[in-house]
C-alpha positions, 0 to 999 in steps of 0.5 A, spaced: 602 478 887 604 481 893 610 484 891 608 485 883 609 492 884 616 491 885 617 486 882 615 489 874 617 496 876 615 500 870 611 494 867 605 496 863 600 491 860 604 491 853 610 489 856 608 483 861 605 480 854 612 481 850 615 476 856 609 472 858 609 467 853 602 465 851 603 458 850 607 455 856 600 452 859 601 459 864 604 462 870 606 456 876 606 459 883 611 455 888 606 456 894 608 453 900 605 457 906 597 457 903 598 463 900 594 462 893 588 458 896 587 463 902 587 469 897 582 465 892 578 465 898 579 474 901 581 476 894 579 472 887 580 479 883 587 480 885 589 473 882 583 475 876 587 481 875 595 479 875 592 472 871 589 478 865 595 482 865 599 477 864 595 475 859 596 466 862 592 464 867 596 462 874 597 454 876 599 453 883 604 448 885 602 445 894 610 445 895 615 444 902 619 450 905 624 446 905 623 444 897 621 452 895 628 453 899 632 448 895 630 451 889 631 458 891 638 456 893 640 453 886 639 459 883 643 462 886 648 458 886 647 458 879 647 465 878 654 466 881 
């Protein structure tokens, strides 16, 4: 959500709905710093806000920095 402007660059309501698909039970946030819930408390509109315009509702998921850091290693390794 902090970086969403980056992240979809050019993307419009439209274009978020033809690739979030609308029956995968929503969209899963790997936090392992709090991020979600400290944001649920200042600023619940900002998750309201990302949640509509994707058109799923947002799941968060308590990980370690070490298990988020495992997952991101393996993409990489996989992309190569």
């Amino acid at each position: 959500m902090a970086y969403r402007g980056l992240c979809y660059r050019g993307w419009d309501k439209t274009i978020a709905n033809e690739n979030f698909p609308r029956h995968t039970g929503g969209a899963s946030i790997l936090d392992a710093v709090g991020y979600y819930d400290q944001t649920a408390q200042s600023d619940p509109e900002k998750l309201l806000d990302f949640s509509d315009w994707m058109g799923i509702p947002l799941v968060p998921h308590q990980v370690t920095l070490e298990r988020l850091s495992g997952l991101l290693l393996e993409q990489v390794k996989t992309e190569k």
